[in-house]
KEDO-851821 format. One record per residue (C-alpha): residue in one letter; x, y, z. Coordinates in pm, whole numbers, plus 50000, padded with zeros to 5 digits. Layout:
N
AXYZ
...
This chain:
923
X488868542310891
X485968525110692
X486478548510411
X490228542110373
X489788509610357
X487588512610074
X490178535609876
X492688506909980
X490638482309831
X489178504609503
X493458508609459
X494118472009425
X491068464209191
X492098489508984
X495968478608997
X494668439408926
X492468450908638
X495398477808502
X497918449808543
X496008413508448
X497378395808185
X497028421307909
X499858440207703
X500598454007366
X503858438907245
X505858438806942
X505248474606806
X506158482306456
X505588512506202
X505568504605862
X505868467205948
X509608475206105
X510718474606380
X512628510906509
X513018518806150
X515198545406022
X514418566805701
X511068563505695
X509318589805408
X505598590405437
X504148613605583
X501258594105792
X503228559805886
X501358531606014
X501018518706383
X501078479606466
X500818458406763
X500378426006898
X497758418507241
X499668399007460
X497618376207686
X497168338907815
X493528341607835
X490978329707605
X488868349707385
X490098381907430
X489598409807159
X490558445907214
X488048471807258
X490498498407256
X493848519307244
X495508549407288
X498768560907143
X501138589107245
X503878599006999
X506388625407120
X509418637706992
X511628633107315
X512308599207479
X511588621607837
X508708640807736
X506938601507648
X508348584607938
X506598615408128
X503048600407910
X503148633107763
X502198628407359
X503768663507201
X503198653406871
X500138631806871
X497718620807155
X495028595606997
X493098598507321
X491058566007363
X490148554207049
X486778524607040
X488178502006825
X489538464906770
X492248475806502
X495628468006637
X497138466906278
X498088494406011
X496758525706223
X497418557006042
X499698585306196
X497378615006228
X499438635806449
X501888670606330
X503258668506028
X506368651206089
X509818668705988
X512588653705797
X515588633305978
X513968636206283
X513448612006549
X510118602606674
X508778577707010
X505758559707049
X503588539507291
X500448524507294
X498178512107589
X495198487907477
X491728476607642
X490238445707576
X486538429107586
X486858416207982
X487408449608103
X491368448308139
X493268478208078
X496958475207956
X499828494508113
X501868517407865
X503738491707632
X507638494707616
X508428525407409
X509168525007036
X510788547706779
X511048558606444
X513388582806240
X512028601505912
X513918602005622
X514398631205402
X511058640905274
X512198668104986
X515208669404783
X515928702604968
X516548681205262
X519968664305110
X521498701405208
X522778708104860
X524908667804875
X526138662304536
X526298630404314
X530238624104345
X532408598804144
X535948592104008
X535158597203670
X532208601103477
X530608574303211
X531238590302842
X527758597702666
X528388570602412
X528948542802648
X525688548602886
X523538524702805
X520398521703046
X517978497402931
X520208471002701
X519238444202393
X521328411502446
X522318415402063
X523618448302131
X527488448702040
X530188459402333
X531568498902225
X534208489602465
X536338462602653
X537748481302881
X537528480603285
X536018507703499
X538238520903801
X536448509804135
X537168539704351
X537198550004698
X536128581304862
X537128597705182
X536098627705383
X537738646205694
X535588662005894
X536058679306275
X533088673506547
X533888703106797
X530748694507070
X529338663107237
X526978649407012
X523198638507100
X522818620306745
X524098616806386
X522438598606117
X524168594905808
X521948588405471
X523518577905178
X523458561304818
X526698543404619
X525688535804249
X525998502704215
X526918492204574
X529098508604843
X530648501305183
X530418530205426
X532988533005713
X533848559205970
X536778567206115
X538388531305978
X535228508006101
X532618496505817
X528908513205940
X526228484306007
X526378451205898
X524518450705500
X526068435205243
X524958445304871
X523568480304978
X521678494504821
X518438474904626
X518848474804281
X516458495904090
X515518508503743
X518738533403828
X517528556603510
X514558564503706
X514908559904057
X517798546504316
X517498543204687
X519068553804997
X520018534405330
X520098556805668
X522268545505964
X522398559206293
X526098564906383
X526128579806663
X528318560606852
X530888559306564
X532088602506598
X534228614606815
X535208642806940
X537958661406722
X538978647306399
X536838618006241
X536948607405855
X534278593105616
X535178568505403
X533248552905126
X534058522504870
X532168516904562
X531628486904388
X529208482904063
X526238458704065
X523698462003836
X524548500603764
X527488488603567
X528398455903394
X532008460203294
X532668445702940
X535638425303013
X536628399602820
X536618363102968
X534328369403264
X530608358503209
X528228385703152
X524278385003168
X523418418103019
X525318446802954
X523858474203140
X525488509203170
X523578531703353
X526998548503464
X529888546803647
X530148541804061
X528808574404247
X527798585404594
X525538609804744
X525618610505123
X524388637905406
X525428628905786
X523068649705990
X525058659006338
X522708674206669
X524828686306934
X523618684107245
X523198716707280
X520938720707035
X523008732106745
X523358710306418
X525908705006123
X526158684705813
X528598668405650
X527698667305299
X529158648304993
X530718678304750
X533578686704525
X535988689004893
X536028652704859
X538938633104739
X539038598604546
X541688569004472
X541718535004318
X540728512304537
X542488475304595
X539368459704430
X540548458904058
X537518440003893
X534038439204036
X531028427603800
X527468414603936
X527608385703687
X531418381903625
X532828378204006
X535328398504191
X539458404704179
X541228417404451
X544618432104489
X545928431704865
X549778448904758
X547528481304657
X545588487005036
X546148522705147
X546378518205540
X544018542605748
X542938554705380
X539158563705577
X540578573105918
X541508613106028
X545008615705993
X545898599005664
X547408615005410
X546068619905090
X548238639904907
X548168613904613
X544058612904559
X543028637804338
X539798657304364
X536368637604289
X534218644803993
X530708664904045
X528208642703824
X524668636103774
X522618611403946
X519158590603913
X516218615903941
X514718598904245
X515988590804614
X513578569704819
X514508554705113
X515208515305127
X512728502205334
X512888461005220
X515438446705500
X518598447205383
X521078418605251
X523598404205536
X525368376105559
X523048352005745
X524618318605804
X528568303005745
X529368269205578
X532678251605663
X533858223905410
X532548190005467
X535098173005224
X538048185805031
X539238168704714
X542248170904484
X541488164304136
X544668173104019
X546178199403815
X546928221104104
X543238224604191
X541498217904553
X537468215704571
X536168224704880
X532028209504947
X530598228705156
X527668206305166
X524528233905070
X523958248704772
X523388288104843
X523558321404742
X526968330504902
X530668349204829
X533668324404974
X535648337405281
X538908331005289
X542318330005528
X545268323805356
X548838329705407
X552058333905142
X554248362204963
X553348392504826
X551658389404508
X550978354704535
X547488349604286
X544648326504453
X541748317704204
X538498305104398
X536008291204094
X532068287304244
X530078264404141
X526538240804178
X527708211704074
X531078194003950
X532188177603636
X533008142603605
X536628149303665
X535548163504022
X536008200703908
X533948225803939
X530778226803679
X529958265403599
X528108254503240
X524538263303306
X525078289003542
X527298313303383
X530268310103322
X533738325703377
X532848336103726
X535678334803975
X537418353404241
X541378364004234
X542528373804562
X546558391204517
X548168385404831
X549958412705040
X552568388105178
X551678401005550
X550608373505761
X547308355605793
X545308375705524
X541338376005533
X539278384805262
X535748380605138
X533858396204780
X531928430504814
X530128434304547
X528948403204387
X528038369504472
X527128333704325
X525218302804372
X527488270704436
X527608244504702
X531508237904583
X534568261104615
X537498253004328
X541178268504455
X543818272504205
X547168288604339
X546788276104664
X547298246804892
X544778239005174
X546718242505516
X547498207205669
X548478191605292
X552238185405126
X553308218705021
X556448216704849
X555718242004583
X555628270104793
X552098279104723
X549848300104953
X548748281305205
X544538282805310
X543908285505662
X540558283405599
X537718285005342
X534248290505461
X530788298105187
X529058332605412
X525178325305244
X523808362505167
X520108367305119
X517418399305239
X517478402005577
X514028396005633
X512768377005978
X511828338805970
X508178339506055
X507028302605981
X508278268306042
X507088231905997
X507898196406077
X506388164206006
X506498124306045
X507598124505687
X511668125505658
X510428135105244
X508148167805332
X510908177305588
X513748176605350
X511488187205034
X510528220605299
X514408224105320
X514778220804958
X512228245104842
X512968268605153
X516858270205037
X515748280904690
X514008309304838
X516598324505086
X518928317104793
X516528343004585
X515548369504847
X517948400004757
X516638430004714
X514108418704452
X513168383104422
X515618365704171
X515048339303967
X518268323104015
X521498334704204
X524258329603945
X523578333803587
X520828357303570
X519858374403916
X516708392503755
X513308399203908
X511458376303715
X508208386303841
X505908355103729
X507108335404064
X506378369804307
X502608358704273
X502718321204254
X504978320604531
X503738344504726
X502268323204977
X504858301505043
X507558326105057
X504768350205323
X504048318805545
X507928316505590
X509318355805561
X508098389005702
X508378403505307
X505758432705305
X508388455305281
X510278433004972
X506648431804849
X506168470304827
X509618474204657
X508638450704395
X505348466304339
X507738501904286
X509878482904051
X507268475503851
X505578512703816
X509158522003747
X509438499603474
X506158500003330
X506238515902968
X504368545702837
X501978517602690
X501068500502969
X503098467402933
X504658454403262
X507688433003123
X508098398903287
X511198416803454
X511468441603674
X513588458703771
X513898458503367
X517608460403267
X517548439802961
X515078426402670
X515788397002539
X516078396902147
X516168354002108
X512008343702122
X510488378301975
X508588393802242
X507828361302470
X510528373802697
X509278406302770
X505568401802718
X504238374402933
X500708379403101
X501308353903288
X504278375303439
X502908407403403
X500088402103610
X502278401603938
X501698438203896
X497878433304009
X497868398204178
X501498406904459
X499308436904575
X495958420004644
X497948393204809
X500388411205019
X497048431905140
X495008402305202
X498108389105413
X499188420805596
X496748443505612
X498568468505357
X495898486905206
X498408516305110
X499898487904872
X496518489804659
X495938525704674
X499698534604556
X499728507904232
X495818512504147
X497448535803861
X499828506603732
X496698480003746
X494298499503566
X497318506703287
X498038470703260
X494738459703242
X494308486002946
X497268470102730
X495938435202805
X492448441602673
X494298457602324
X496558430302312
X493768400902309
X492488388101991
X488458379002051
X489178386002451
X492148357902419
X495638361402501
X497828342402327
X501538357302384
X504178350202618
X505828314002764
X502688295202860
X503418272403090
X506938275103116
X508798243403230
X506128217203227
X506828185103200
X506538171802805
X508448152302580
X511098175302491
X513548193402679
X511758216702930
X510978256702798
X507968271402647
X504678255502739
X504928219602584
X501208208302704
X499188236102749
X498628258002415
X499368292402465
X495958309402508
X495228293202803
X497288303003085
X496858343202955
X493218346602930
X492668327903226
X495218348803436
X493578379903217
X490018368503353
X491948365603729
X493358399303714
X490028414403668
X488178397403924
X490788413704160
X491278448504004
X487278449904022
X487408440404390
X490478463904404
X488578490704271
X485638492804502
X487478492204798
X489288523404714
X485808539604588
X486228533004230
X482718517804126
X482628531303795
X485698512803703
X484418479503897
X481718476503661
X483988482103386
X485998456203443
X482878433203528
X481718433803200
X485048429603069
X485548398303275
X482178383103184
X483148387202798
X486598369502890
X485238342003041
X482528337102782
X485298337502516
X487678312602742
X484698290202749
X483778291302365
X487478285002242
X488998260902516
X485698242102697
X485108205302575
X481428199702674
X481448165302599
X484428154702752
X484248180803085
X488348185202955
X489658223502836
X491578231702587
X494418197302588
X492828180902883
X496558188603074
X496578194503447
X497428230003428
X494958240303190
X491838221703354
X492868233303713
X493538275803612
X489968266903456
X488748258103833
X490888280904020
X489788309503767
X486198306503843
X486258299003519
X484128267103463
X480128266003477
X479288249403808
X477728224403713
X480378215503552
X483278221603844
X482518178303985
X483418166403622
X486478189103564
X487968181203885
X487488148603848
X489548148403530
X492688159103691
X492378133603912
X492078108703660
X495018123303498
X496758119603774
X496438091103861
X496998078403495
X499918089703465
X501008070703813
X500448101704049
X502578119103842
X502838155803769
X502768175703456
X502048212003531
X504568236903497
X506058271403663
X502688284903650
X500338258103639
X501248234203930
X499988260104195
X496768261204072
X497278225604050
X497388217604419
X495218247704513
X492428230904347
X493328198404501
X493248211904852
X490288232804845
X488418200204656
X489168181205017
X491838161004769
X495178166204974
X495208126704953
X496128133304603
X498288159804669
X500398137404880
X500438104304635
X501878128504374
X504758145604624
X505728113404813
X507728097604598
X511148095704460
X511318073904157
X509098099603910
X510868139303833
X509208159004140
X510708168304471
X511838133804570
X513028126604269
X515288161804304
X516878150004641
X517358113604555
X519548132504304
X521568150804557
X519798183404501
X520128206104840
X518158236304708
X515138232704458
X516378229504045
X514698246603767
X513318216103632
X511208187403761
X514358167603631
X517038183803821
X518698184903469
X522528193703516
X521668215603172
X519968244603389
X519768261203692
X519978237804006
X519128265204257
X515608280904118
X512558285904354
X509548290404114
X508378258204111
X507988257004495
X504408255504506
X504218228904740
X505278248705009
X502128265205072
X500198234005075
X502708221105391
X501608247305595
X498188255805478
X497028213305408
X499068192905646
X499068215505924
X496038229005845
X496878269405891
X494728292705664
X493318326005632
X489178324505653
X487838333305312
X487408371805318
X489348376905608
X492208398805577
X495828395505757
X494838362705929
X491948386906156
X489818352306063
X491638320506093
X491278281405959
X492618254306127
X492078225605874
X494568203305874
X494698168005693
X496188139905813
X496608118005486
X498798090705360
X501028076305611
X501758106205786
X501148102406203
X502128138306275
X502768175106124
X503448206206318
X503528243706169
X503678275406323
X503488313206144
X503918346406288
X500788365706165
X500128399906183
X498408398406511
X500888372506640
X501808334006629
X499358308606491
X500378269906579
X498948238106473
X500248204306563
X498388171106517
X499428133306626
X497818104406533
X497198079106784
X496298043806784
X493248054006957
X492728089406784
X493388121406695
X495078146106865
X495198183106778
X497088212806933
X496338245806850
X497238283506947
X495138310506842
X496598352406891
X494788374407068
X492068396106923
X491538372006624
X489338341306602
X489228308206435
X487208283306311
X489038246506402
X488258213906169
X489448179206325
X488188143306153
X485268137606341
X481858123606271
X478498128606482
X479438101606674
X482798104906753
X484028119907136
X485448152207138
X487398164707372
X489118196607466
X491888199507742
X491008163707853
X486878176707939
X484358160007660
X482608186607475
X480958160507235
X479898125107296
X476328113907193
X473668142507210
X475978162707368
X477648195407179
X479468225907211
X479638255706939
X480388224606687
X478858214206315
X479758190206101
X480738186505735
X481758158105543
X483288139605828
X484838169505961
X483828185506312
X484228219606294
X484608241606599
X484528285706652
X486918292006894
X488488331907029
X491878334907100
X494008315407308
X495498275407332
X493398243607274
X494658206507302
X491748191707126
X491028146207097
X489068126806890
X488108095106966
């Protein structure tokens, strides 16, 4: 009896340890969650400890990965058992299992231990489908089209000066496929590519939910593919594929009176496609695309990425991509060629992420309506409209309006409009494909909003809604404060970049779309601390190697589709922009843990590095745009303040400071010292050309060029006090006003914050009356402009000079990454209460799980709130001298002689804490 009772009792202990407050949660591979297509063969494990203790690390895991849902529900790992594995890593662990086979499906759990002897059950299952590895694995698919691009008229990689060879449209087609399923199915993936963009449906229902699929790419080299699990969309007996093509970036149609960019012609629309059918009897069949499949104009009669989107209702074939239609009129598709590389798309994709309704409608006259829908974003309209067959309805976008209250399309490229024919059958509904804009108004011509005098007969709008379109990617940060300025100016700037997350980061979402890659590292930060973008970081890192030329030169665009010919090589030849190729790795590594991201572009780094060095004249780079957009006397452009010289070498000097650093860490020590030397010679010749010793000033004495000098670890150290101080005396000269430019203001505020200076920081941003954020809203902006200005003249929806971003999150509420620490393993909670601010609240999904930080001032103190993931640790700063009480959760842990794990610097109290949630007081 005695000894049963001790089994009893060893049986609950173990249960209570097994079952106390400990689980692995959010499981991801590759950073995704369940994600389909992937193509390496080792992906990468992640998790998050879940727990509402304190200080809890993990000690351990063990994963099982099986190739049957039952076979891991029964704990059994067929594929790979880790075994218990001694170690704290809960991020990025490597796949070392079989070798994995294409398209097939894989399931995972983990179970984790942590440092107070608690055991985790089995998390919830997750899963993972491979792509196709080889191009063997596309089962002899084809490259299919309407028609094929004539030799003379491809045109990959364009000049702007480059004359048209033709006006002409291209057909838009659409493809269908019938196709029999004779068993029960277990599952069917279908993987596919449409050159520019396509739709996929099956049997008459559109597949997923992406809009813009897929990514562009440098098409002449490599194009992607998107993999969807539709499963649920066969049936039994007769089913039909059905695919419509639109063309993006692969083709800019030449037409005449519709606004063009560049002039790209990399060929005409063209699909590749392989649905991959398992019965569940354990028999498979493909469905491949081929010469069997047929092809017809579809009702979209104009698509162009820059030029908008026409649409002709009276020419719908009904059931055209279910089983049963007839297609006696399509005629057989064309067998072409294709880009030589398929790689899966693993950035999320685009969607449609948010609606806008009008929130005024005006009548300017001359048969035109404008519809505000109150934000500008990246969006297509949406529209529900009634009238006769072949009724015409024009819908003009647009940023801002003219004085006579009609739409303004000047600085953001212009004719771009929409033509919708009607069928005359009912309420009609009808959206763009294939292209989109950035406008906050909606002009209608040929149409009368529903509700208004209508004796002409006109269509009649039921409604008209803006559907914003940007990368799909999660929201992983937020922030709040006292200040109604910071709040809207984090709107402001945050709109700018959802406006510019497609599948590449864009400049601007009207009149140029390109991946201009200068703001990738500059706003790197601020775009991380709000979007899970590891994935859109990796694609931009294979955009660049793709369009990196045999010389080494990473063009300030990529993916490149166009040089510029106005400006010589400044458009193409940037350092400044270039230098993403080195700087987005290191970052998006430091942030996620993505040491893959280093390894796979070391290559590209060491190439650029090599051009840079033969390009500078006495170890000084003078080329490119400077410090584009600063604020000068004239119109804003090419650096106005800042000589050219500056911003390169300094950037140079950056770049090998990190490629060194790079270097070691994947075992290359020969090159680190390389590129040490090389450095030390930079900076010696930055410091001979540009460094006033006399007047502690570089170069013009501007803000930009003194504060790269700082950021750079470019200035003597004895000298650092005396530089500093300059820019604050500039500053504060000049009114707290701001001068630095797209690519000198970050460095700007970086040096501000890590000086202690955030006080400055907030004199300069706080206002509304000098060109700066304020002065942008007071204006009406609703997304950030391309100029400090918000000049009417350019782009009013641009997010490079969103610097100020990072500093909301990482100075007023204080969240950082501990130098040296990688993917927020190490945090800082520093935040700084300046100015008139009483509160300021942030919060940021890291890699091991959500950091918060929210502070009050009190009339009798300072209050800070903080939460800290598991298995991470953190060093907390609050405004506290030796004297001040300190308490935590309401219990003094400082007050006279009495302390805790605390030291103190400059007026700061600063505190090592583990994991967990603190409610710290000063008094």
């Amino acid at each position: 009896m005695h000894k049963l009772a001790v089994v009893i009792c060893l049986f609950f202990f173990t249960a209570q340890v097994i079952g106390k407050d400990l689980e692995a949660g959010n499981l991801r591979t590759e950073y995704k969650t369940n994600p389909l297509g992937l193509d390496m063969k080792a992906p990468r494990f992640s998790w998050e400890l879940l727990s509402s203790a304190r200080n809890v690390s993990q000690t351990a895991y063990h994963i099982l990965v099986s190739d049957s849902e039952s076979a891991l529900e029964e704990n059994i790992g067929n594929i790979w058992d880790s075994q218990l594995v001694r170690s704290g890593t809960s991020i990025q662990v490597a796949y070392k299992g079989k070798p994995l086979v294409s398209a097939q499906r894989y399931y995972w759990k983990v179970k984790v231990s942590d440092n107070k002897g608690n055991h985790s059950p089995w998390s919830e299952p997750a899963m993972w489908q491979m792509g196709l590895l080889l191009p063997a694995d596309w089962m002899n698919a084809k490259w299919i089209a309407y028609d094929k691009i004539p030799d003379s008229l491809a045109n990959p990689l364009v000049s702007d000066a480059k004359k048209d060879k033709t006006n002409d449209n291209n057909i838009l087609p659409l493809l269908r496929k019938d196709f029999r399923v004779r068993k029960q199915v277990k599952k069917a993936t279908a993987f596919i590519s449409g050159l520019g963009h396509f739709e996929l449906s099956l049997n008459g229902k559109k597949v997923g939910e992406n809009f813009l699929d897929p990514g562009w790419t440098k098409y002449d080299k490599q194009a992607l593919y998107v993999t969807f699990d539709v499963t649920e969309n066969l049936k039994k007996g007769d089913n039909a594929l059905g695919v419509m093509l639109g063309n993006g970036f692969y083709y800019v149609p030449p037409v005449r009176k519709r606004f063009r960019k560049l002039k790209s012609a990399f060929g005409y629309p063209k699909m590749i496609c392989r649905v991959a059918i398992e019965y569940a009897d354990g028999t498979s069949e493909n469905v491949i695309s081929d010469a069997s499949w047929k092809t017809a104009k579809s009702p979209v009669i104009f698509t162009s990425i820059y030029g908008g989107e026409d649409y002709d209702a009276t020419l719908e074939q009904k059931g055209w991509d279910s089983p049963g239609f007839k297609a006696k009129s399509w005629k057989p598709v064309v067998v072409v060629d294709g880009p030589p590389v398929l790689d899966p798309q693993m950035a999320e994709p685009v969607k449609i992420m948010e609606r806008f309704s009008p929130v005024k409608i005006t009548h300017p006259g001359s048969g035109k309506w404008v519809y505000d829908m109150g934000q500008n974003a990246s969006a297509v309209p949406y529209i529900q409209v009634r009238g006769k067959k072949g009724d015409t309805v024009r819908i003009s976008p647009g940023e801002l309006l003219k004085p006579d209250g009609t739409v303004n399309q000047k600085a953001t490229g212009s004719p771009h409009y929409y033509e919708y024919i009607l069928k005359g059958d009912g309420l009609e509904t009808w959206h763009p494909r294939f292209t989109y804009y950035g406008f906050r108004y909606l002009e209608v011509s040929g149409a009368i909003p529903s509700g208004k005098p209508n004796d002409s007969g006109l269509p009649s709008i039921e409604s008209l809604q803006s559907l914003h379109i940007r990368n799909s990617a999660a929201t992983v940060g937020q922030f709040s404060s006292s200040s109604d300025l910071f709040n809207k100016t984090h709107r402001l700037i945050d709109w700018a970049m959802k406006s510019n997350m497609m599948s590449v980061l864009t400049d601007c979402p009207h009149r140029e779309k390109l991946g201009w890659l200068e703001q990738v590292h500059l706003m790197g930060s601020s775009v991380m601390y709000n979007y899970d973008v590891l994935n859109l970081y990796r694609k931009t890192a294979e955009d660049i190697r793709y369009s990196q030329t045999s010389d080494g030169l990473v063009p300030e665009i990529a993916p490149e589709f166009v040089t510029f010919s106005w400006g010589g090589t400044m458009f193409r030849d940037s350092p400044e922009w270039g230098s993403t190729s080195i700087i987005a790795p290191w970052y998006a590594y430091h942030w996620y843990g993505d040491e893959r991201i280093l390894e796979d572009n070391y290559d590209v780094m060491k190439r650029y590095i090599g051009y840079l060095k033969g390009q500078a004249k006495g170890y000084i780079l003078s080329q490119g745009l400077g410090d584009w957009f600063d604020l000068g006397p004239n119109r804003p452009g090419v650096s106005q303040l800042t000589p050219m010289g500056v911003t390169g070498t300094a950037i140079f000097y950056y770049d090998l400071g990190i490629i060194s650093k790079i270097a070691r860490k994947i075992g290359k020590h020969q090159d680190a010292a390389e590129y040490d030397a090389l450095a030390a010679l930079v900076k010696e010749a930055f410091n001979e050309k540009f460094f006033n010793k006399e007047t502690k000033q570089y170069a013009t004495a501007s803000q930009t060029a003194n504060a790269m000098a700082i950021y750079m670890n470019l200035v003597d150290p004895k000298d650092k006090d005396a530089v500093l101080a300059n820019i604050i005396k500039d500053i504060r000269d000049r009114n707290n006003g701001l001068t630095a430019g797209d690519i000198g203001y970050r460095y700007v505020l970086r040096v501000l914050e890590e000086a202690g200076r955030s006080d400055v920081i907030y004199d300069m941003n706080s206002r509304s009356d000098v060109p700066g954020y304020g002065y942008q809203l007071a204006k009406g902006a609703t997304a950030l402009t391309e100029s400090w200005q918000a000049l009417e003249n350019v782009s009013n929806n641009h997010f490079m000079l969103g610097h100020l971003m990072e500093w909301l999150y990482s100075g007023l509420a204080g969240i950082r990454s501990a130098e040296g620490s990688v993917a927020y393993k190490d945090i800082v909670i520093h935040p700084e209460p300046v100015g008139d601010l009483t509160s300021a609240r942030g919060e940021f999904a890291s890699p091991y799980g959500k950091i918060k930080s929210s502070w009050i001032k009190k009339a009798n103190g300072f209050e800070l709130s903080v939460q800290i993931p598991s298995n991470t640790s953190a060093t907390i700063y609050l405004p506290a001298s030796s004297g001040s009480t300190i308490k935590e959760n309401g219990k003094i842990i400082q007050g006279g002689k009495e302390f805790r794990n605390i030291r103190f610097e400059k007026n700061r109290a600063a505190i090592s804490v583990g994991s967990g949630s603190y409610l710290f007081s000063v008094q």
